[in-house]
BADRENNU-666253 format. One line per field, with one value per residue (C-alpha): residue number from 0; residue in three letters; z, x, y. Coordinates in Angstrom, 2 decimals, padded with zeros to 5 digits. Layout:
REM BADRENNU-666253
pos NUM / ...
code ala / ...
w Z / ...
u X / ...
v Y / ...
***
This chain:
REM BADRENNU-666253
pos 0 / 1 / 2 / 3 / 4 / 5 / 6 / 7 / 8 / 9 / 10 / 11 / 12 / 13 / 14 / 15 / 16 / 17 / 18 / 19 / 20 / 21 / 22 / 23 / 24 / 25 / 26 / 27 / 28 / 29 / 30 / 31 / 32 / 33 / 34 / 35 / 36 / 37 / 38 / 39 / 40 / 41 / 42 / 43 / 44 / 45 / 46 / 47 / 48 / 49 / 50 / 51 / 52 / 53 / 54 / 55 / 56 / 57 / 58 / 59 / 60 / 61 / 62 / 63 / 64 / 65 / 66 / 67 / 68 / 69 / 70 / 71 / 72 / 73 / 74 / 75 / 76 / 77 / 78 / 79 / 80 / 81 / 82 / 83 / 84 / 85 / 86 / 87 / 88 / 89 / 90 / 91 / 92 / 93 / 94 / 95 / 96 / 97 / 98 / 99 / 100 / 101 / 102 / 103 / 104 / 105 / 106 / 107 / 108 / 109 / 110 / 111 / 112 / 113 / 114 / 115 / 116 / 117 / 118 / 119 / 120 / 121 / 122 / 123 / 124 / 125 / 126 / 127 / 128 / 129 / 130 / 131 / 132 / 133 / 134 / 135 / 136 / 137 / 138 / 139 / 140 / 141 / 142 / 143 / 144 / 145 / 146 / 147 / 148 / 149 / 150 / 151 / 152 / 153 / 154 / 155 / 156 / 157 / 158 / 159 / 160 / 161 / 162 / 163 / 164 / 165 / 166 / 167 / 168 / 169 / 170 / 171 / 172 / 173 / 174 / 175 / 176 / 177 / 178 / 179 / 180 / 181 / 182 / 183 / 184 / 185 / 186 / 187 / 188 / 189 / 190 / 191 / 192 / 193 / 194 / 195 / 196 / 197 / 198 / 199 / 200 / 201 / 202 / 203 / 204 / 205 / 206 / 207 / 208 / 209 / 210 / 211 / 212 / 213 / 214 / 215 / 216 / 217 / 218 / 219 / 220 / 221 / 222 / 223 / 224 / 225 / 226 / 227 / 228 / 229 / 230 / 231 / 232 / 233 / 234 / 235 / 236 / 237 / 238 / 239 / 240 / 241 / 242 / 243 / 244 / 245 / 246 / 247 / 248 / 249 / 250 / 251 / 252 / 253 / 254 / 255 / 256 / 257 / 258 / 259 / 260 / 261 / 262 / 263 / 264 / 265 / 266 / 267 / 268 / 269 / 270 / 271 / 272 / 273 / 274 / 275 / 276 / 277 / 278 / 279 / 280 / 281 / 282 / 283 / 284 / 285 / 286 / 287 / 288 / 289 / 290 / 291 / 292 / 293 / 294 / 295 / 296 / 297 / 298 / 299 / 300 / 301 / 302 / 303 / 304 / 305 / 306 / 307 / 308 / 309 / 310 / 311 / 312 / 313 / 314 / 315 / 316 / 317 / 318 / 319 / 320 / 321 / 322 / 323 / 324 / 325 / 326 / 327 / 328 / 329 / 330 / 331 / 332 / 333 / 334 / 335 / 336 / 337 / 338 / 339 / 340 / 341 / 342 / 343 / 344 / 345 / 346 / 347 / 348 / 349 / 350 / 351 / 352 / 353 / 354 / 355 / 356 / 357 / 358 / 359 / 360 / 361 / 362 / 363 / 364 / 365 / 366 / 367 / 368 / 369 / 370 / 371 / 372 / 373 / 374 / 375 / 376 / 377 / 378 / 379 / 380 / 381 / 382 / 383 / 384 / 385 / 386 / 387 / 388 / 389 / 390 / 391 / 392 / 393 / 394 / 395 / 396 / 397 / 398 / 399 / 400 / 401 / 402 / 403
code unk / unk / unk / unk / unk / unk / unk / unk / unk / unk / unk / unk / unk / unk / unk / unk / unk / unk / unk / unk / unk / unk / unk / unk / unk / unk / unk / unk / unk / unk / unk / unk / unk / unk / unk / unk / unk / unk / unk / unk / unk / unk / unk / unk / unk / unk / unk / unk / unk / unk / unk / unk / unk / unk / unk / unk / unk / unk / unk / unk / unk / unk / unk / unk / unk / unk / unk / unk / unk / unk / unk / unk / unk / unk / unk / unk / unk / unk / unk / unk / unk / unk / unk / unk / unk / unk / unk / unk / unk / unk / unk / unk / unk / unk / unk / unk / unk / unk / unk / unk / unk / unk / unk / unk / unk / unk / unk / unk / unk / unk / unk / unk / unk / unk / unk / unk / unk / unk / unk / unk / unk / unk / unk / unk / unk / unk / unk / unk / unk / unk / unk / unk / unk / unk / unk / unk / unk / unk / unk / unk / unk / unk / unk / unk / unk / unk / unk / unk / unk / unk / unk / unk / unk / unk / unk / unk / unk / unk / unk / unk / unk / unk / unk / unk / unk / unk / unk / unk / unk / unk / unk / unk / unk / unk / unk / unk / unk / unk / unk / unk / unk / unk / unk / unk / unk / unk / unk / unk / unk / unk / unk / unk / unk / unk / unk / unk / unk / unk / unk / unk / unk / unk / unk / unk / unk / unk / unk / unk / unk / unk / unk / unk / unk / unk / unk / unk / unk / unk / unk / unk / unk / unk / unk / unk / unk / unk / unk / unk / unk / unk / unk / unk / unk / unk / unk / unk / unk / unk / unk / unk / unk / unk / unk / unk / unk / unk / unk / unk / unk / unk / unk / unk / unk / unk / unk / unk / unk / unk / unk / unk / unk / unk / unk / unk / unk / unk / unk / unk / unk / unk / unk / unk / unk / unk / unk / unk / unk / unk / unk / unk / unk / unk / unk / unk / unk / unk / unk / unk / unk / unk / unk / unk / unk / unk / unk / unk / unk / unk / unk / unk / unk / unk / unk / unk / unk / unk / unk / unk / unk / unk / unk / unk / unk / unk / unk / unk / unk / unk / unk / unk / unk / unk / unk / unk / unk / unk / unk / unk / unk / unk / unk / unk / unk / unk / unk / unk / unk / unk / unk / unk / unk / unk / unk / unk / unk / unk / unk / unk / unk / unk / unk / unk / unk / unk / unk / unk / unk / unk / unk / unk / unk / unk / unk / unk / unk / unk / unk / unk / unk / unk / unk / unk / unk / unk / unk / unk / unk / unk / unk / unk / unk / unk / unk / unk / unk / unk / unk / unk / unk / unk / unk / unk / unk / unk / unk / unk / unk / unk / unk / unk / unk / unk / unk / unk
w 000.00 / -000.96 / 000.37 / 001.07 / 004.77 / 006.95 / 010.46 / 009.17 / 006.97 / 010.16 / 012.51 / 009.89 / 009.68 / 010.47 / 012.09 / 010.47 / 011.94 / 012.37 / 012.27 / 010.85 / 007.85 / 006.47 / 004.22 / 001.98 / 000.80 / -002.12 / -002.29 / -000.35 / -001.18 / 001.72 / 004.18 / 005.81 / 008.87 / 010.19 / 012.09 / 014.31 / 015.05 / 018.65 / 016.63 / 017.42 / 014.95 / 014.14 / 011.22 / 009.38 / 006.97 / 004.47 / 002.73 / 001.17 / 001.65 / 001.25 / -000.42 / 002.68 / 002.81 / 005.98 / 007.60 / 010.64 / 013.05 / 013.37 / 016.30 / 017.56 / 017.45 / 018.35 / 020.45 / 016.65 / 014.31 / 011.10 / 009.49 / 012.53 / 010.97 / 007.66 / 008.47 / 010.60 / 007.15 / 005.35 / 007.61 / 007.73 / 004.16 / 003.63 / 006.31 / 003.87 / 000.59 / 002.64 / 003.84 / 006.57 / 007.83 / 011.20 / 012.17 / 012.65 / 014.64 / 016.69 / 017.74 / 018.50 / 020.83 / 022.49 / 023.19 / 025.02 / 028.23 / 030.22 / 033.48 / 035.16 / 034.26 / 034.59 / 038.21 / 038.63 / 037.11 / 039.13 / 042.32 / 041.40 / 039.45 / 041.13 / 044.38 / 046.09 / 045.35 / 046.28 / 048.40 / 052.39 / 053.24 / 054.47 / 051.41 / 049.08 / 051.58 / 050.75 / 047.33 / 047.00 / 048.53 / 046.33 / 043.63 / 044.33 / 046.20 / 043.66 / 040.66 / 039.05 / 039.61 / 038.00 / 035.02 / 035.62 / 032.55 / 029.73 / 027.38 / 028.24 / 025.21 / 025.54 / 028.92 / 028.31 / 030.47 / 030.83 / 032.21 / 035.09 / 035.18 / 035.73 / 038.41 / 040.17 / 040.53 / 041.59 / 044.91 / 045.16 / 048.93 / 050.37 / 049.04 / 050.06 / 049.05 / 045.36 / 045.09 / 046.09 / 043.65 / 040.72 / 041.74 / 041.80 / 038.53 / 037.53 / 038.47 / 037.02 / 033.53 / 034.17 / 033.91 / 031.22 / 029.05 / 030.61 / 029.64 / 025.94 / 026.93 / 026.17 / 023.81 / 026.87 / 030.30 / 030.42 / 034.26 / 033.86 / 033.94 / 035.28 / 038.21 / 041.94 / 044.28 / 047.05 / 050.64 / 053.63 / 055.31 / 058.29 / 060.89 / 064.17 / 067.57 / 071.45 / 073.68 / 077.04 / 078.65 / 076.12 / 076.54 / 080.10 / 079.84 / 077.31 / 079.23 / 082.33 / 080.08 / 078.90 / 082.66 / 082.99 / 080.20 / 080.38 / 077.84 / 078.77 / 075.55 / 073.15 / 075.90 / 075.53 / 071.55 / 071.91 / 074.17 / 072.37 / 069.14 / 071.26 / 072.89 / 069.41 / 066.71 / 065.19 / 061.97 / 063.65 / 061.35 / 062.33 / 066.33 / 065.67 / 063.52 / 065.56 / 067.26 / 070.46 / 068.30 / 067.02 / 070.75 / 071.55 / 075.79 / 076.75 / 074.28 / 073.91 / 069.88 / 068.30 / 064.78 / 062.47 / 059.58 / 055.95 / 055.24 / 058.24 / 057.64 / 054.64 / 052.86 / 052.71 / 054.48 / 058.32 / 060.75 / 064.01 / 066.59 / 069.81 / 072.95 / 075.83 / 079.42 / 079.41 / 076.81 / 078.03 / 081.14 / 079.80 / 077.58 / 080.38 / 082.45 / 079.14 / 078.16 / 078.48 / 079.87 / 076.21 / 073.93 / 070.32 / 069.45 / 068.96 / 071.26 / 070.33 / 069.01 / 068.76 / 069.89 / 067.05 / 067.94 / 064.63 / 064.37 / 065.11 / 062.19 / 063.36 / 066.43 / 065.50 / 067.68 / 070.58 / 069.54 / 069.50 / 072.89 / 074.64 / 072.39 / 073.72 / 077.54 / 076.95 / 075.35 / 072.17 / 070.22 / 068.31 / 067.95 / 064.48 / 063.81 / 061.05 / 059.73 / 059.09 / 058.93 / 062.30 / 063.24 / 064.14 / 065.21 / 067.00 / 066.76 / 068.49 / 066.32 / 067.27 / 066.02 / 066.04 / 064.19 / 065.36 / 063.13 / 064.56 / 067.46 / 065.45 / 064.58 / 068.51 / 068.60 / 066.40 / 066.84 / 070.81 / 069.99 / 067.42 / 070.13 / 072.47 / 070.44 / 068.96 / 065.27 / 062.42 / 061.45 / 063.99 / 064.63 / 060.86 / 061.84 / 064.89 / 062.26 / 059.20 / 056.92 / 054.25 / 052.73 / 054.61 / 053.02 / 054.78 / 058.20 / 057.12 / 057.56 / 061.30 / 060.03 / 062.02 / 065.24 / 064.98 / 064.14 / 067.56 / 069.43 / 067.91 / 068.61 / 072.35 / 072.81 / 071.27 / 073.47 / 076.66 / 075.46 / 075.43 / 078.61 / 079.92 / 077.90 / 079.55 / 082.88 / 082.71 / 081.60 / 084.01 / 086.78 / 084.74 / 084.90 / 088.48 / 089.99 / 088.19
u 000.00 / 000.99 / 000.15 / 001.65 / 002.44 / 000.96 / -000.71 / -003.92 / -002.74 / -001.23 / -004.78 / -006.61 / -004.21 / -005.97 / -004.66 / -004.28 / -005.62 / -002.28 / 001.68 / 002.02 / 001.27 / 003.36 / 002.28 / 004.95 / 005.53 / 004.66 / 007.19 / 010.41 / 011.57 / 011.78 / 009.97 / 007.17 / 004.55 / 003.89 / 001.25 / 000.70 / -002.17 / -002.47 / -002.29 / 001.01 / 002.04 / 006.21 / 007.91 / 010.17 / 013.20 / 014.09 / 017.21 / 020.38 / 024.15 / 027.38 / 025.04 / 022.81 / 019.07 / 018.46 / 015.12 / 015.50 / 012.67 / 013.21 / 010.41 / 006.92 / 003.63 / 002.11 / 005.31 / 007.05 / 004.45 / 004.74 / 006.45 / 008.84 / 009.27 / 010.05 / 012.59 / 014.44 / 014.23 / 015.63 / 018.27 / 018.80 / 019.19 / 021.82 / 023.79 / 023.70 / 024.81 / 027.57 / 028.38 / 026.87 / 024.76 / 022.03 / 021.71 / 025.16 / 025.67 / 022.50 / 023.79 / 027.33 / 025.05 / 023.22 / 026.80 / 028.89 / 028.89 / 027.01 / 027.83 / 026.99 / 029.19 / 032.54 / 030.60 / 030.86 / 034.27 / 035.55 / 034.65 / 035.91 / 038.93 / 040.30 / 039.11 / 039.11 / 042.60 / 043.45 / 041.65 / 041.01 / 037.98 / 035.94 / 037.06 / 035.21 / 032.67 / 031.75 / 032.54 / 029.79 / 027.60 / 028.30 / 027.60 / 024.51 / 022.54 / 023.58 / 025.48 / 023.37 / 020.05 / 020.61 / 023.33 / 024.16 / 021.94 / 023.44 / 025.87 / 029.76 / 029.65 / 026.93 / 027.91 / 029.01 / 030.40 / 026.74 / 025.39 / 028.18 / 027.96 / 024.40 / 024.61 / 027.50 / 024.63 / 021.63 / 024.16 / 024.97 / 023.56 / 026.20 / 028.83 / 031.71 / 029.81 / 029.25 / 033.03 / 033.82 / 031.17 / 032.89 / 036.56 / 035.06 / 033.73 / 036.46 / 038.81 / 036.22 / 036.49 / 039.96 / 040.35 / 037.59 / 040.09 / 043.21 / 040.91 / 040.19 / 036.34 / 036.50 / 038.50 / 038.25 / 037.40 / 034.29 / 034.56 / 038.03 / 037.06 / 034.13 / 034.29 / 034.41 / 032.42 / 034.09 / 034.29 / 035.15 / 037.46 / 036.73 / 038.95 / 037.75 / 039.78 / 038.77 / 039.82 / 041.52 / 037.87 / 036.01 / 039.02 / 038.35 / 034.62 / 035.27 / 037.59 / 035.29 / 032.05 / 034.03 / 035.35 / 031.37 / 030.50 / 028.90 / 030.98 / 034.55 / 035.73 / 034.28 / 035.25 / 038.83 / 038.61 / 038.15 / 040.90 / 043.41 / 042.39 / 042.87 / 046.06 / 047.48 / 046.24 / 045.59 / 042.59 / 039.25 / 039.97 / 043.63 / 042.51 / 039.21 / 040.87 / 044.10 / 045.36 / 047.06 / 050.30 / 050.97 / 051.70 / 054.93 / 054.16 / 058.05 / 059.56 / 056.21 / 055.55 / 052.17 / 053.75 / 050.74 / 050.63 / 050.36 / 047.03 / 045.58 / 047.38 / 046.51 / 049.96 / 049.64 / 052.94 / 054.05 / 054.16 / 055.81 / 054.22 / 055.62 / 053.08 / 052.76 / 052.80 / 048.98 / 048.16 / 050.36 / 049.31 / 045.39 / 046.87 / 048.50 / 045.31 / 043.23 / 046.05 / 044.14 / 046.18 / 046.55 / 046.67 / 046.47 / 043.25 / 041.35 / 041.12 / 038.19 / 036.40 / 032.35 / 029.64 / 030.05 / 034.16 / 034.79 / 036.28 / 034.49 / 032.55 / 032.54 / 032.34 / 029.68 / 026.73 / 029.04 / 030.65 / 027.10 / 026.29 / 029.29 / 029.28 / 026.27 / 026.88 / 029.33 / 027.18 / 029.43 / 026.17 / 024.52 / 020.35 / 018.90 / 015.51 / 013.58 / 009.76 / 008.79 / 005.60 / 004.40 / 005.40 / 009.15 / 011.52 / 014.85 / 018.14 / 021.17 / 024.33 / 027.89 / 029.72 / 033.12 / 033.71 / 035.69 / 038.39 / 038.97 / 040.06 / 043.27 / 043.26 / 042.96 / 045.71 / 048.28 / 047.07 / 047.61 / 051.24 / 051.89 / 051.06 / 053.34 / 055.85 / 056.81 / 057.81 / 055.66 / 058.23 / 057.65 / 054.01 / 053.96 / 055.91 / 053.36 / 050.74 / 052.36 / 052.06 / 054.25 / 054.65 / 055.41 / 052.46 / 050.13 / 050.92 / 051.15 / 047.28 / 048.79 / 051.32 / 048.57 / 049.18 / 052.38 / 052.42 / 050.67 / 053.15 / 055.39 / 053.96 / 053.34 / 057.24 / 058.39 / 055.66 / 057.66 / 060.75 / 058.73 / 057.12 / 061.17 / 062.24 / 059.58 / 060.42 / 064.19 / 062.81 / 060.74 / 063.23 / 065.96 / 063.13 / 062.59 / 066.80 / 067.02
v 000.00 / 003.47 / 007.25 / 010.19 / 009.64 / 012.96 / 012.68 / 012.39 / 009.08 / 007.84 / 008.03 / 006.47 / 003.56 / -000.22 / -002.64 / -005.72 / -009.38 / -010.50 / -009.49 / -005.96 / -004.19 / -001.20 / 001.66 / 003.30 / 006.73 / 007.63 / 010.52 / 009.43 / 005.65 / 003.45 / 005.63 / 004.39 / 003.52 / 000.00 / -000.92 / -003.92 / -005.79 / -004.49 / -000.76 / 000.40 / 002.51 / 003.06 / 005.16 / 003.20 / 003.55 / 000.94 / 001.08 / -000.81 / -000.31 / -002.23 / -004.93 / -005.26 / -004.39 / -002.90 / -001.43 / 000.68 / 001.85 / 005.15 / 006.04 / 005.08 / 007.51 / 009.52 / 009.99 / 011.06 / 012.69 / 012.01 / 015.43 / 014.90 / 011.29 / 012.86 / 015.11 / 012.32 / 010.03 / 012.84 / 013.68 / 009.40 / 009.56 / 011.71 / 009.89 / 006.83 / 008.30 / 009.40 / 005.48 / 005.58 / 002.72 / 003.46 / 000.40 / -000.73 / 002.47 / 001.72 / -001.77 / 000.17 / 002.44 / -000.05 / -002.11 / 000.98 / 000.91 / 002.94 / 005.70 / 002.74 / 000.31 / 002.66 / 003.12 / -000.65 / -000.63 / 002.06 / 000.54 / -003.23 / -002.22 / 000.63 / 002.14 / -002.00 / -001.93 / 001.70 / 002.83 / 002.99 / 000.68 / 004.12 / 006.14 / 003.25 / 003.77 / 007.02 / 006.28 / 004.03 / 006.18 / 008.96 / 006.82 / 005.44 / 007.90 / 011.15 / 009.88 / 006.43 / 008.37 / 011.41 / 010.16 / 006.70 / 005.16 / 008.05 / 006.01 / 007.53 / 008.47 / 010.86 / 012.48 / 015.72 / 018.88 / 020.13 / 016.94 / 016.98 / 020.98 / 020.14 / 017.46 / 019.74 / 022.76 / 020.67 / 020.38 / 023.93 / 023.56 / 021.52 / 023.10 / 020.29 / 017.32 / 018.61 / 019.17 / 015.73 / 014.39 / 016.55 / 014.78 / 011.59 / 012.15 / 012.95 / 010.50 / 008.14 / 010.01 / 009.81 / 006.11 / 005.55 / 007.41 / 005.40 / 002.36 / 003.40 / 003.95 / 007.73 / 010.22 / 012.89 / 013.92 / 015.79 / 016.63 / 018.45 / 022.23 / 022.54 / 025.25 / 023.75 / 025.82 / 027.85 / 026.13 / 027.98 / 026.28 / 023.92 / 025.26 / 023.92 / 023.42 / 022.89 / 025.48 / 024.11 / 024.91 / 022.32 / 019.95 / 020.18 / 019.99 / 016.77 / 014.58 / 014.79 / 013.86 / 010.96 / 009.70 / 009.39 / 007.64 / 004.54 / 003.04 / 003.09 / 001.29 / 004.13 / 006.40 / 005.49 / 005.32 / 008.93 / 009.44 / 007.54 / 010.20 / 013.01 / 012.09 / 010.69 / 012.74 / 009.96 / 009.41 / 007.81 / 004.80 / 004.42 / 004.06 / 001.84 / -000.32 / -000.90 / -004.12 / -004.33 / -005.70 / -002.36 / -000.79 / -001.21 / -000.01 / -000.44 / 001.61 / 004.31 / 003.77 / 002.88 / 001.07 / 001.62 / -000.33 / 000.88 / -000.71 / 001.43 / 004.86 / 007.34 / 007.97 / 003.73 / 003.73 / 002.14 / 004.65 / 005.01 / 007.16 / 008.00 / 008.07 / 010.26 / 009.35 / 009.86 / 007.53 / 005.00 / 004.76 / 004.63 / 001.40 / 000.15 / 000.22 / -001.57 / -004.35 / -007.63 / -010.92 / -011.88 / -008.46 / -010.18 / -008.65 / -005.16 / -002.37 / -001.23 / -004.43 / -003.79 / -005.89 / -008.79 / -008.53 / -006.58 / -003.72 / -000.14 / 001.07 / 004.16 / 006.17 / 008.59 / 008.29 / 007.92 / 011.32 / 013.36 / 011.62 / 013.12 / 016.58 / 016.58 / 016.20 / 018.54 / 021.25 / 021.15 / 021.19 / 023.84 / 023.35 / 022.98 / 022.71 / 020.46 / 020.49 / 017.26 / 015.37 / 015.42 / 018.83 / 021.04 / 019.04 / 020.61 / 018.37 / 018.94 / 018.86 / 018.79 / 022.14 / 020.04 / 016.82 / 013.63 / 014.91 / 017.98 / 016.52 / 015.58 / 019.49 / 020.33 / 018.35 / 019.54 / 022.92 / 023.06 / 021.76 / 024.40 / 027.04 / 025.92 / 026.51 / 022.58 / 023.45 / 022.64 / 020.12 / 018.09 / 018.13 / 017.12 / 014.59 / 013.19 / 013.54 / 011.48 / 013.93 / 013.17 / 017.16 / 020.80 / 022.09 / 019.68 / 020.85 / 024.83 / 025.11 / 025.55 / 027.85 / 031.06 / 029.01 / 028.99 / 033.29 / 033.70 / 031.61 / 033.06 / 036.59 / 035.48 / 034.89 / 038.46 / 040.20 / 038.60 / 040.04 / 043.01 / 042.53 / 042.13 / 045.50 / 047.76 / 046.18 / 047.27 / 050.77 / 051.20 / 050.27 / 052.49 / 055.46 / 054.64 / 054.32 / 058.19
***
């Protein structure tokens, strides 16, 4: 059957008893609409290259009207006289992989092997709550600088998090190219958002405050993960992880092995008289396992809800208040994270004059620039010993003023 194929030709199609029926233009060769016999209606292309007759479905209705149709089989037509064939790059379409997939690949391939056990964490989580739902079905292909431009925006509220989504785009683009999977990265460029930076130390008052919440807390093993990170500096995955192995409580050094610490290197760490005598007073008969083991024996997942208990006792919380369905709600949040207590650390050190040398050192950072973020702590120290000298010139003065 032949007509000139419009939208009116189209409605009036009939289904046929059986299989599908397909009426042909009567103006362009090998364009067409097929119906089935449960009515669905599809524009069609018929054509022939390299030898090969080929149709190819070019899109359903009413989704696609029919002068839509046309212009696609036009457009389709030209790609062939210049040797190109649809279909084969349809099938090539529907075999690249997908966001998804590098996802997957990512994961399995690189951040496993790489990566600290929390970091893949947080990886995953990344992945799956904000990345496969909004891009993770687009072909890699097809991802371009405005889809992650766009996904970077939609987080413009938490500032932090959309910056480490971009960089672990990134990185993922990265390796699709290392693998062959993509020509470029479209991630590199795009603009991160400013974050102001999460400086955050306790005073000697909310040290003080702190350690006495903790001698009352009812658990003493959490209790003394926290005191452990205070009195080391140490990362919160470093102390919930360790083993009783590592401590070395004759000579005062925590070894800490590479598959624990950051820089994936061993570390040794040299203990105060405070925290070995809190190890001394924990040291089981037979120390071979965790410290910090949790209820199944396993190492600590984490010590969060154990930190907002005792931020909380010791008023190191800041109220914030949530509508939800059954009415306001007011939370109490910690205003200083678990980290921070390795900046409290370091920073209390630098302004008592140690040398930002060496606190780098305690901390295991591997470059200067690391452990300059204290460099202001060390100015006021600094400042703090040149105003005694002052305090010692105006002294002499005065008593010079005074013997006249």
């Amino acid at each position: 059957m032949q007509k000139r194929i419009v939208q009116q030709t189209v409605v009036k199609l009939i289904p046929p008893e059986s299989g599908n029926r397909v009426t042909w233009d009567t103006e362009m060769p090998g364009f067409g609409a097929r119906i089935t016999s449960a009515g669905s209606v599809s524009f069609i292309l018929e054509y022939k290259i390299h030898g090969r007759k080929r149709r190819y479905t070019i899109g359903r209705h009413p989704e696609l009207t029919a002068t839509a149709a046309r212009e696609r089989a036009l457009e389709l037509r030209r790609r062939i006289l210049d040797g190109h064939d649809p279909m084969e790059e349809r099938e090539q379409d529907r075999s690249e992989p997908t966001l998804n997939e590098l996802a997957s690949q990512y994961l399995d391939r690189y951040a496993v092997t790489h990566k600290r056990a929390r970091s893949v964490a947080e990886d995953r989580r990344m992945i799956d709550g904000l990345i496969r739902p909004r891009i993770g079905s687009l072909r890699l292909q097809a991802v371009g600088k405005r889809d992650i431009e766009s996904l970077h925006a939609s987080l413009k509220a938490t500032p932090y998090q959309a910056n480490r989504v971009l960089a672990l785009l990134s990185k993922m683009f990265s390796l699709a190219v290392e693998w062959g999977w993509r020509s470029e990265n479209p991630a590199r460029g795009v603009p991160r958002f400013h974050e102001d930076r999460r400086e955050r130390w306790l005073s000697a008052e909310d040290l003080h405050r702190f350690t006495q919440v903790l001698d009352a807390y009812p658990d003493q093993n959490a209790a003394d993960a926290l005191r452990l990170l205070m009195l080391t500096g140490a990362r919160a995955s470093e102390v919930t992880q360790s083993e009783w192995p590592q401590f070395d409580l004759e000579r005062g050094v925590w070894t800490k092995p590479s598959h624990h610490t950051k820089q994936k290197r061993i570390e040794y760490t040299p203990l105060s008289e405070p925290a070995l005598a809190m190890l001394r007073r924990m040291r089981p008969k037979e120390a071979t396992g965790l410290l910090f083991p949790d209820t199944d024996g396993k190492p600590r997942v984490t010590l969060r809800w154990h930190w907002v208990q005792v931020c909380k006792a010791a008023g190191l919380v800041e109220p914030r208040v949530h509508k939800g369905k059954r009415g306001t709600i007011t939370r109490y949040w910690p205003t200083v994270r678990i980290h921070d207590l390795r900046h409290s650390y370091a920073s209390h050190l630098v302004s008592s004059g140690v040398s930002l040398h060496v606190v780098g050192k305690l901390l295991g950072h591997t470059q200067p620039q690391t452990t300059a973020r204290y460099a202001h702590v060390a100015d006021e120290a600094l400042r703090e010993a040149t105003n005694r000298f002052g305090d010692i010139f105006t002294t002499a003065a005065a008593t010079r003023q005074a013997g006249k």
